[in-house]
C-alpha positions in Angstrom: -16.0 -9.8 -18.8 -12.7 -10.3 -17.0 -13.1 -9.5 -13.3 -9.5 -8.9 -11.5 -9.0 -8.2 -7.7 -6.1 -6.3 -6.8 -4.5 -6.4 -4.0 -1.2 -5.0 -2.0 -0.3 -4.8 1.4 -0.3 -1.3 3.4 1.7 1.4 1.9 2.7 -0.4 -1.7 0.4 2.1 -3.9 -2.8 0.2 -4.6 -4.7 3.4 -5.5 -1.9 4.7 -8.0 -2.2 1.7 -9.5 -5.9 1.3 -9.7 -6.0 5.1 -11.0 -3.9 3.7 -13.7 -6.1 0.7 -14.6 -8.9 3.7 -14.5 -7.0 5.4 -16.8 -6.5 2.4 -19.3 -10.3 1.4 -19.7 -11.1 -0.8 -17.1 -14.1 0.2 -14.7 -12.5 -0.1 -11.3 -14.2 -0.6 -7.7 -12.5 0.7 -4.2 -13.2 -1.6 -1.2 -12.2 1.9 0.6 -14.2 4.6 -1.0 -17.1 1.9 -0.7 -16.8 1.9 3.6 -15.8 5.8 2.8 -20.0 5.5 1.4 -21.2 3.6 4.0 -20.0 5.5 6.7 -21.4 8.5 5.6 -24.2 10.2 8.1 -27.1 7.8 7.8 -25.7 5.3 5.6 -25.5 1.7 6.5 -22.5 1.1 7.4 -22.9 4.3 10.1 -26.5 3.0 11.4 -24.3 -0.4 11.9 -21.2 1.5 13.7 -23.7 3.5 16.0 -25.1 1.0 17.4 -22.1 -1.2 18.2 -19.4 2.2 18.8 -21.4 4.9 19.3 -18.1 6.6 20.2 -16.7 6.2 17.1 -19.8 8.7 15.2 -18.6 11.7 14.6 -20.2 14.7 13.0 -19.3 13.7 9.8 -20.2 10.1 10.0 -17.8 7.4 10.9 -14.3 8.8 12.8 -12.4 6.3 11.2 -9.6 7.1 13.1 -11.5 6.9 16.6 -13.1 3.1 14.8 -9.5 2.2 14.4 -8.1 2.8 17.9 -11.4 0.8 19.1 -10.6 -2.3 17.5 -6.8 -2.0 16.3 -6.0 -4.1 19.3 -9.3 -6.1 20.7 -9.8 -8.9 18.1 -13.5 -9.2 19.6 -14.5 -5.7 18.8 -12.5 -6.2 15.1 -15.1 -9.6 14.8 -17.8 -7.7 15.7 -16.8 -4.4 13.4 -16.1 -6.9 10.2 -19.4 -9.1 10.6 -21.4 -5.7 10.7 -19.3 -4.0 7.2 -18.0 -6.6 5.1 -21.6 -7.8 4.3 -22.3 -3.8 2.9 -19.4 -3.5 1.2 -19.7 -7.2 -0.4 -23.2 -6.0 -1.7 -21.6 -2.8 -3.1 -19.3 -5.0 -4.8 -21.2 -7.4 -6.4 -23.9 -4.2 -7.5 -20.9 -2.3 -9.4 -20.0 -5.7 -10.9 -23.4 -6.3 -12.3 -24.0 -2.9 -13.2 -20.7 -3.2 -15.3 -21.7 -6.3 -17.2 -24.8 -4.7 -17.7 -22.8 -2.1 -19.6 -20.5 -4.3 -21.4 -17.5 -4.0 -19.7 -14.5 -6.2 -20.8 -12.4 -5.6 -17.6 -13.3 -4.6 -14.5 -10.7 -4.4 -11.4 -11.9 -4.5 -7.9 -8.9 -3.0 -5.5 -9.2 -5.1 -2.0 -6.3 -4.8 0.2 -7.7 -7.8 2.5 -8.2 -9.7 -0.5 -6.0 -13.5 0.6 -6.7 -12.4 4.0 -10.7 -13.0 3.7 -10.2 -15.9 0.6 -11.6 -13.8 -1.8 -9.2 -14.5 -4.6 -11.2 -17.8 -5.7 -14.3 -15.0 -6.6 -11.6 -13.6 -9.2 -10.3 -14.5 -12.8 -7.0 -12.7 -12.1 -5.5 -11.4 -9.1 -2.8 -8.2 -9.7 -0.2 -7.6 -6.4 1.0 -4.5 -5.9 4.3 -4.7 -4.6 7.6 -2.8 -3.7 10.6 -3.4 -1.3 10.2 -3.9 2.3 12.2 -0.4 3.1 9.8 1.7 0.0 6.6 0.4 2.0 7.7 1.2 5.7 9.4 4.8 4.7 6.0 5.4 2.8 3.3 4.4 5.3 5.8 6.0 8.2 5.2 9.2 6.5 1.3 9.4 6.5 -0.2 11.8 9.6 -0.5 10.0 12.7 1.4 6.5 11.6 3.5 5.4 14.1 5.8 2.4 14.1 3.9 0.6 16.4 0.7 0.7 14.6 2.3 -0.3 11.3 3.7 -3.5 12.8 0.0 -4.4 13.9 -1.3 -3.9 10.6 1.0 -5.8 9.0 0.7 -8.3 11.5 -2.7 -8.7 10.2 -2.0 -9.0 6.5 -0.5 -11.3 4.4 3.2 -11.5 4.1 4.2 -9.6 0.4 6.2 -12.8 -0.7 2.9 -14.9 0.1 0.8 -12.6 -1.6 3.6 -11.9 -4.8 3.7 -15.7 -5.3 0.2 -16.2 -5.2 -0.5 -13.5 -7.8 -1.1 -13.9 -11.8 0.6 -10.0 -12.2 2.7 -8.6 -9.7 3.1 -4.7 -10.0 6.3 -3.3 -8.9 5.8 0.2 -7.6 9.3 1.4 -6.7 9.9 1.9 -10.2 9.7 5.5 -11.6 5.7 6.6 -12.4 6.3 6.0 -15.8 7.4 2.6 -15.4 4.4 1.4 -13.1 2.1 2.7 -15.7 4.0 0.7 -18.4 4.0 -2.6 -16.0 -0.5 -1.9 -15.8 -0.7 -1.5 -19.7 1.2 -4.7 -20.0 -1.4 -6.2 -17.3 -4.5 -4.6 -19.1 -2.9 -6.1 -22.9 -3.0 -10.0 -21.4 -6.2 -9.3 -19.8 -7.8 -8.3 -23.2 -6.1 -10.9 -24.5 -8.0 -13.5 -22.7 -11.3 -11.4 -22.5 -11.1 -11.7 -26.4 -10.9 -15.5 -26.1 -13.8 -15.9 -24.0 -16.1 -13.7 -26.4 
């Protein structure tokens, strides 16, 4: 079983693509629908979040949005927030990876956006990037409810540079190409990575 994380900074289209992977064959994990779990009303993650922002609970679980503004600019509280989740989501992980190679999966694609940022790409036998031009990703992210221009330069701030993360990768995806043409780009990705799952069996 190939195992490939994939990876992108803010606003370059990671879900698209991994909907595309989806779509190819390969069994495919989200880092984000996994906290979107564990922040649910009792869930781990929201037991965890309680009792260090109580705040932040809302009556639908986790106000990710009020979590954000807590710890967007106190590194502390961001320490605090990522030694209490990224355990949780790890063991999510590492379950849907087993459960897959329990079920014979050839590829599987884990999407982690902080992916170089936490030296996770050694845990991989391929690392995709989704990328796109500097002006695509800000006029994209600018346009999602509440975004500001201030908050997008902290996140970025926090993230690995695209050309970092582009030369580091074994695929890069380029997303300001038409639909059609990304989707061409992650059936060329998903062809080599048969390719080499067929050698190791």
């Amino acid at each position: 079983m190939i195992t490939v994380g994939l990876t992108g900074s803010i606003g370059m289209g990671k879900s698209t693509v991994a909907a595309m992977f989806a779509k190819e064959g390969a069994l495919v994990w989200d880092a984000d629908a996994a906290v979107r779990r564990l922040y649910a009303p009792g869930a781990g993650g929201w037991l965890a979040v309680k009792q260090r922002f109580p705040e932040a609970i809302g009556a639908t679980g986790v106000d990710r949005e009020k979590l954000s503004a807590l710890v967007l600019t106190d590194a502390a509280a961001l320490a605090d927030l990522e030694a209490l989740i990224h355990p949780l989501v790890a063991a999510d992980r590492g379950a849907f990876i087993d459960d897959a190679a329990r079920a014979g999966a050839d590829i599987v694609v884990l999407e982690i956006p902080l992916l170089f940022e936490k030296g996770s790409e050694k845990f991989f036998d391929a690392v995709a990037v989704v990328s796109a031009p500097a002006e695509v990703q800000r006029a994209r992210v600018l346009a999602r409810p509440g975004m500001t221009e201030k908050k997008f330069r902290s996140i970025l701030m926090k993230q690995t540079p695209d050309p970092e993360k582009r030369r580091r990768a074994d695929f890069v995806i380029d997303t300001a190409a038409s639909m059609d043409e990304t989707r061409a780009q992650v059936r060329a990705v998903m062809a080599a990575l048969r390719r080499r799952a067929a050698l190791q069996s």
